[in-house]
N, C-alpha and C positions, 0 to 999 in steps of 0.2 A: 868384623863386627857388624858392619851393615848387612853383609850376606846372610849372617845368624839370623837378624831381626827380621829379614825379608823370608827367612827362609821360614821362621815361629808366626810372622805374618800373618800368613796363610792356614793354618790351624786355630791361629786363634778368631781368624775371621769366619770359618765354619762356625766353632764354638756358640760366638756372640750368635750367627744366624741359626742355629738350633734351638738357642736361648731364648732366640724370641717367638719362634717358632712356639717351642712349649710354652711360653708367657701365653702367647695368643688363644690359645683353648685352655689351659687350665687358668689362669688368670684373668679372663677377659676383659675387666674396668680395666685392667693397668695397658690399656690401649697405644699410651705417651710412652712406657717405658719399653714396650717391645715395639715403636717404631723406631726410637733410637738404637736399641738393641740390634737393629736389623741391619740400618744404616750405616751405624760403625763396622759392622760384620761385611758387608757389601765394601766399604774402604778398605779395609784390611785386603779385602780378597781381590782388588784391582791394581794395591799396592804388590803384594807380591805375585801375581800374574806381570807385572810389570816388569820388577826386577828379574826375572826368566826368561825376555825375550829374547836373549840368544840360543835359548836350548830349543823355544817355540821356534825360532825361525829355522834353526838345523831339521827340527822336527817337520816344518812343514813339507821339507824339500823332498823329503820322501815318498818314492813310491807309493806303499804304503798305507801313507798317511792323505794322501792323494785319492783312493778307491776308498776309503776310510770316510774323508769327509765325503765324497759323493754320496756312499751311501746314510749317512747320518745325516746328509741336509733330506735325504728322502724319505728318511724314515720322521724328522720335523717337520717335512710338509705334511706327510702324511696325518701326523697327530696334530699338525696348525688346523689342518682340514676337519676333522671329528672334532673339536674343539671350537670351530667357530659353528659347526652347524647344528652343535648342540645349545652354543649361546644362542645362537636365532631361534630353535625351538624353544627353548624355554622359557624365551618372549612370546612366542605367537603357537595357542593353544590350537594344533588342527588336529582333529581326530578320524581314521579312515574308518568306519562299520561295513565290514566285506561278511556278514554273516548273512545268510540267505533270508530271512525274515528282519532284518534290522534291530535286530532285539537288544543291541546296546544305542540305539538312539532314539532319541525323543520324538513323540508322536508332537503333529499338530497340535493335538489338542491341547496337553501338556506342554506347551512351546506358549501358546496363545494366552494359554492362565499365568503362568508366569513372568511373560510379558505386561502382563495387564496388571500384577500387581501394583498397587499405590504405596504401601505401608509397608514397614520392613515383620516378617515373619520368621519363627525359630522354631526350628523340625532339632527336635532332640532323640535320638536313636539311642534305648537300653538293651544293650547285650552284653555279651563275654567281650572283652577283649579280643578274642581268636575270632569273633562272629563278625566284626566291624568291616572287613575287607567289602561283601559284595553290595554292603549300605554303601560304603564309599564311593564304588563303581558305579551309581545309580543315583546317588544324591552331588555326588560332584557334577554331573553334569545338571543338576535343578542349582544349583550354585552361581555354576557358570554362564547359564541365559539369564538371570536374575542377578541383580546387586541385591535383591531385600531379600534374598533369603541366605539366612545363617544358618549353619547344620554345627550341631555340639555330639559328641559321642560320649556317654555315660559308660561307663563298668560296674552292672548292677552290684557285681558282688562288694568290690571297693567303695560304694557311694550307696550302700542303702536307703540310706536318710534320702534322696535325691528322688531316689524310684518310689517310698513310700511319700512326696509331695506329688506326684503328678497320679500317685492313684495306678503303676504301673503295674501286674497280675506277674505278668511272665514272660522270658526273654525273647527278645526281636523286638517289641517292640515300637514304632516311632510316633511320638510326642510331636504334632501340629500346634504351634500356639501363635494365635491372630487378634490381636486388638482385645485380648480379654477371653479371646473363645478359644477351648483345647478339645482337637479331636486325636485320635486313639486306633492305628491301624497295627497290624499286626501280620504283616507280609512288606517284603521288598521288592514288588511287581510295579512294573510301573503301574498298570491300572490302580491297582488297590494306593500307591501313594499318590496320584495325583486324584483319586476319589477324596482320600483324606484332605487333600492340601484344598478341593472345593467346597468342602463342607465346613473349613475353618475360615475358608474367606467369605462363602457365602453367610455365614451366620442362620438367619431365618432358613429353614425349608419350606419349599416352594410348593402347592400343590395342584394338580393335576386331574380333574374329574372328569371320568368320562360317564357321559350320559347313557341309561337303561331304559326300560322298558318298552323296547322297539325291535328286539330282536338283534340288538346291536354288539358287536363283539365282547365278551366277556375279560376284561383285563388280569381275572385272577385263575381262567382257566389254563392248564398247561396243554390240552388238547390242538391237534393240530392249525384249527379254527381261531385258538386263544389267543391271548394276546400279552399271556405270563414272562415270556422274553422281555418283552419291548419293557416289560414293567419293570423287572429287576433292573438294564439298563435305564430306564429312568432313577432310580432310585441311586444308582451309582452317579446321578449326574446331578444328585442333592435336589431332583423331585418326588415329594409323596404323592404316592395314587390316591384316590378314591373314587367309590361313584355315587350317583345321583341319578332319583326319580323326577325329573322338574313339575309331572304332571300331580306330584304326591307332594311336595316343598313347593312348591307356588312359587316359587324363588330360587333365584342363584344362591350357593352357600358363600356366605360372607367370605371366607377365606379362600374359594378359589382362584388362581391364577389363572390356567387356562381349564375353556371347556374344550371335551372330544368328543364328536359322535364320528362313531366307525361304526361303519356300514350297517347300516337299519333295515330291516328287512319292508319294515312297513312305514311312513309320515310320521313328522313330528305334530300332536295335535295344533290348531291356530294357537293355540294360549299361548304353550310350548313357544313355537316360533316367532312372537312376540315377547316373549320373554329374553330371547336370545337377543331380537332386537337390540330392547332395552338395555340390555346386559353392554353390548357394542356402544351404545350412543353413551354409554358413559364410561367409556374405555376398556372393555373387557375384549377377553383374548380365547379367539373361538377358531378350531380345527375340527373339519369337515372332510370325514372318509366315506363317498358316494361311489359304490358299485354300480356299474352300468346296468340294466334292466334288459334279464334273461330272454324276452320273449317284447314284441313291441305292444301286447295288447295287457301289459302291466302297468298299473296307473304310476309307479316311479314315487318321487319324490318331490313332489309340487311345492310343498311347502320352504323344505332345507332347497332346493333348487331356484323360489324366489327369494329365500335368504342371503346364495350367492348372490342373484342375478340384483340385488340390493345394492352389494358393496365390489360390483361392476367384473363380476367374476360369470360366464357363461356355461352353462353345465350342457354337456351335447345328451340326446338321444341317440346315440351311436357306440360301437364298441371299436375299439383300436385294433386295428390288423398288424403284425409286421413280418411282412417277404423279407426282410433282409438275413433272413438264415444265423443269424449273430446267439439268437437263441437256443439254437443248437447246439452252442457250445456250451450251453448251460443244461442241458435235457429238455429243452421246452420247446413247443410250437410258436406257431403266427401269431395264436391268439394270448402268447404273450409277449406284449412288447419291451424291448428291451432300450431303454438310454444310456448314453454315450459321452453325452453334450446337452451343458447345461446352460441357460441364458444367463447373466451376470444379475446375482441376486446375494446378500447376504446369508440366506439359507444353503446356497450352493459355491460360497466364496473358497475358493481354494482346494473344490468339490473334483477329481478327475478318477472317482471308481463305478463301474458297471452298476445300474439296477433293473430290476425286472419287475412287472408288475402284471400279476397272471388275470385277463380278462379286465379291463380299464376301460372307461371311455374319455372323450376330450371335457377338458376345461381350458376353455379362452378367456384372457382379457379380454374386458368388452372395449372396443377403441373409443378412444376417447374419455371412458369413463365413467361412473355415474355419480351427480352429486358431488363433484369432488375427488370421489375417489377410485384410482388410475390405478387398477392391478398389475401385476409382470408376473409374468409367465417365468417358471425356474425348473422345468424339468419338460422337454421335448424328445418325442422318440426319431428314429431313421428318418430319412428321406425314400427309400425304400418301406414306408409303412402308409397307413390311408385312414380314415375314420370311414369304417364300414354302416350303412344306412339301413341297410336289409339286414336285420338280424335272423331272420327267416334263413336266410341264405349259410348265417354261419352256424348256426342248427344244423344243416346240411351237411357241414363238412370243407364243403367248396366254396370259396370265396376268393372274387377279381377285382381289380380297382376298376369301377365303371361310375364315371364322373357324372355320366349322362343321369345317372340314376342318385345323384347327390353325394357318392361317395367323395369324400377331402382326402388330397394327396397328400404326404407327408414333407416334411416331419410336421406332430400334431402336438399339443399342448395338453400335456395331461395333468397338470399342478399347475393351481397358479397363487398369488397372495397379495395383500392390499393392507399398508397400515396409512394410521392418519389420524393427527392432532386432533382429539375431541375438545370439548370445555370440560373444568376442572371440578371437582366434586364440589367448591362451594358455588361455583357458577361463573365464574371472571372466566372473560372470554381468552379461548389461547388461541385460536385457530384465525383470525381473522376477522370476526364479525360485531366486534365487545366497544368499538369506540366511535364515537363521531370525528369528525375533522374539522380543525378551528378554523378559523380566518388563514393563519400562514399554511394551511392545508396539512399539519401535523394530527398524528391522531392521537387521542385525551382518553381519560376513564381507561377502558381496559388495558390499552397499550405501559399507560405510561404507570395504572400497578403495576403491571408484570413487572418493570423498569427497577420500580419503586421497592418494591417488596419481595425478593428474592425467594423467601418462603413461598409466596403466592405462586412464582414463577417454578419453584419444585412440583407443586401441586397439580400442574399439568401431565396431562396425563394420553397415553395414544391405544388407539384401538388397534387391534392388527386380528386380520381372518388369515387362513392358508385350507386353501380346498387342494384335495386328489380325488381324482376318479377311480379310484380302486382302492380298499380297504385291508385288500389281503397280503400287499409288497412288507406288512409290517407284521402281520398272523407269524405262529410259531413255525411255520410251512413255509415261509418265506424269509423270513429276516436275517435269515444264514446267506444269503446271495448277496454277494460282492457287496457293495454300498448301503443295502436296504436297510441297514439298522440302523448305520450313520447316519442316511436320509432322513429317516423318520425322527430320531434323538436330534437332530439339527434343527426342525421344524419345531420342533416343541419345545427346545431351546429357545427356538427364537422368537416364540409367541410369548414365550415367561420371560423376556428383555435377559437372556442369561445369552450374551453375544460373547463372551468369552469363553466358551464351552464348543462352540460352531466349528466344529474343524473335525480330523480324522481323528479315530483314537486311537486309543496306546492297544497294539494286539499282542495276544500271548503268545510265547517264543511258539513254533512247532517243535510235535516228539518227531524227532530225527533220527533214532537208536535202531540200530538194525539187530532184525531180532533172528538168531540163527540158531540151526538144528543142532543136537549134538555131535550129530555124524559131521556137518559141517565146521562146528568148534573141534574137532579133533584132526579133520584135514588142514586147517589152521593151524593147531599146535605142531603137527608134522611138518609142516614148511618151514616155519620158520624157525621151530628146536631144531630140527635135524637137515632138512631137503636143503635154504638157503645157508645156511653154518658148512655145510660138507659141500657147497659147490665151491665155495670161498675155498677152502681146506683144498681142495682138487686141484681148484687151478693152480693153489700155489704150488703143491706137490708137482704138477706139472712142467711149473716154469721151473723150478730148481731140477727136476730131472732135464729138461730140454739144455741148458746151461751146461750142466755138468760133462755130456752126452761132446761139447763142442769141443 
């Protein structure tokens, strides 16, 4: 009788554990009844495992059963093994990108923006169903450096109502929505979605004037000269162009962010130059692209040259040389220098790609400063280069570092930039100059509104210049070389306070695809239809005759 019951035990202790088994996914609330279900099945099954320990122990004795378990605890280490190092990955997200361009992982720059989020943001993606894969591959990892960003996937066809609230035209789609603002791209590049994801956090667009009537590079020419590259990446980076005649508007335009003059053939008039002043003393944000001067019996730029030498930035009469041959890895001469190594500056933070700058001369901090304000230097060429004195000489052709004759050894400072706490549009002072000191030697009046008034304290406000000696490292003839775009998009970032933006950007995959003859696609189809298929076929025919033969 016992034996029966030991022996139906066992069956019924499956049963129960099947039972709950299937409770557990089709049933899922009844949680309580398929743990009991489990339990009682696991008793059962230990009860009659129990009552058979004479047949297990006959059983162990065996040969047999002996090779048997060896290999069955081997093949349970084996799966213990795939089983725990799948639980560790599944905790800890590492991903390897071994693709030659990096094209499944996030740029700097894209790293840096969604770092700096504050506020939580929701990227909603309308496609097909079947199209949702390569948003996935692309938006999970904006997911994964970010807790505020949420990604939702839509099925336009299933969810019309969904797609005609956010205004959606047609599939692919993704929906940015930030604090109220909804932007609208329509590619899954990284550039083109972290263009989107800036233009929903930035809100306002930002704009950018570069200054005319001086000969000064045309930002809507595509010509090699122009300056139509640098534009559309600005615009990708959530700034509008425009330009301005200062000597026609008498005035800065109310809404510009930053001003640009690149490369002026001829002076800014006095007004002009005082205008720009003024523009500074009350915090405005001015980028200056000076070409070094062809010939030494050119009068230059006397004006935009005391402009720098104002805000303690030193503009050389001299053109940058560089001997270190590094240029020629780019197709270029001496006479353009090339950097490598950048001084530690917000505009060059995290900076380590090549740029070149065809025909340059120096721009130093002035040591010490002026006024206040203490420039740094953020882009130096070789040590192997010189700031050339004799322009005469490099007319010629031939050009030597001769100290005797004023040339500066290298490396030479051809960028430099200077920001600094001005007073605030209503006048309370921010910078230090707004308050007296009482008897306990505390300062009063400006200090302690700022203290007081937090609004007030927003309302301050900082000037920042950024001079280069050369104008062309950002022209359409340049900006393709290594770093030059980044350099120049980072500058102009950083004069519009858009510091989340400063970084490398996102580059597009390269075309990889080899592209071959017919004749060549048909030596292809022969190898591998017929030439490797019948070596296979051979050898085997071979080794069954060589066998046979013994």
């Amino acid at each position: 009788m016992v034996a029966n019951l030991l022996h139906w035990s066992g069956w019924a202790g499956v049963g129960l554990v099947a039972a709950a088994v299937v409770t557990r996914f089709v049933a899922p609330e009844q949680q309580t009844v398929s743990w009991w279900l489990s339990v009682a099945g696991i008793v059962l099954l230990a009860a009659h495992t129990a009552g058979q320990w004479r047949q297990i122990a006959d059983f162990a004795r065996r040969r047999q059963t002996r090779y048997g378990a060896v290999a069955t605890s081997g093949i349970v280490l084996a799966l213990g093994i795939v089983v725990a190092v799948n639980y560790i990955l599944s905790r800890q997200n590492v991903r390897w990108d071994l693709t030659a361009g990096g094209q499944y992982s996030l740029s700097d720059q894209t790293r840096r923006v969604l770092e700096s989020l504050e506020s939580p943001i929701s990227v909603l993606v309308f496609a097909r169903e079947e199209e949702f894969p390569p948003f996935r591959d692309r938006l999970g990892e904006y997911e994964y450096v970010s807790p505020q960003v949420t990604v939702e996937y839509v099925d336009i066809d299933r969810n019309p109502a969904r797609a005609r609230q956010y205004d959606v035209q047609s599939y692919g789609t993704i929906v940015f929505e930030h604090e109220g603002r909804i932007e609208r791209v329509v590619s899954s590049s990284e550039q083109e979605l972290t263009n989107g994801l800036i233009k929903a956090v930035e809100g306002e667009e930002r704009t950018v004037y570069f200054v005319q009537g001086h000969g000064e590079r045309d930002p809507a020419s595509s010509e090699r000269e122009g300056y139509s590259a640098l534009v559309e990446a600005l615009e990708r980076d959530n700034l509008a162009v425009e330009t301005v005649v200062l000597a026609q508007t008498g005035a800065v335009p109310e809404d510009a962010t930053v001003l640009a003059v690149a490369g002026p053939e001829t002076d800014l008039l006095p007004a002009e130059a005082d205008l720009l002043r003024e523009w500074l003393d009350e915090g405005g944000k001015l980028l200056l692209l000076l070409d070094p001067q062809e010939t030494a019996d050119e009068p230059g730029a006397p004006n935009l040259v005391a402009l720098a030498a104002d805000w303690g930035m030193e503009v050389g009469t001299d053109v940058v040389v560089d001997a270190s041959g590094v240029g020629q890895l780019l197709g270029t001469d001496a006479s353009v220098p090339v950097a490598a190594s950048y001084p530690p500056h917000p505009i060059t933070d995290r900076f380590n790609l090549m740029t070149a700058f065809p025909l340059a001369r120096s721009v130093r901090p002035v040591p010490g400063g002026v006024a206040g304000r203490i420039a740094e230097s953020f882009v130096e060429t070789s040590p192997r280069s010189w700031a050339e004195q004799d322009l005469s000489e490099l007319a010629g052709g031939e050009v030597a570092l001769d100290e005797e004759a004023g040339d500066v050894p290298g490396p030479i400072s051809i960028a430099a930039a200077v920001s600094m706490v001005v007073e605030d549009v209503e006048g309370d002072a921010a910078s230090g100059d707004g308050g007296e000191p009482d008897d306990e030697g505390e300062t009063t009046d400006g200090a302690e509104a700022t203290e007081a008034d937090p609004e007030g304290a927003d309302s301050t406000v900082e000037a920042r210049v950024a001079v280069f000696g050369d104008s062309d490292f950002a022209s359409n003839g340049a900006i393709g070389i290594q770093g030059n775009s980044d350099l120049a998009l980072n500058a102009l970032n950083w004069l519009a306070e858009q510091d989340s933006l400063i970084a490398i950007r996102p580059r597009e995959p390269e075309d990889r695809r080899i592209t071959l003859t017919a004749d060549q696609q048909a030596r292809i189809n022969w190898l591998t239809l017929l030439m490797i298929p019948g070596a296979i076929l051979g050898a085997g025919v071979y080794t069954w005759w060589t066998r046979r033969q013994q």
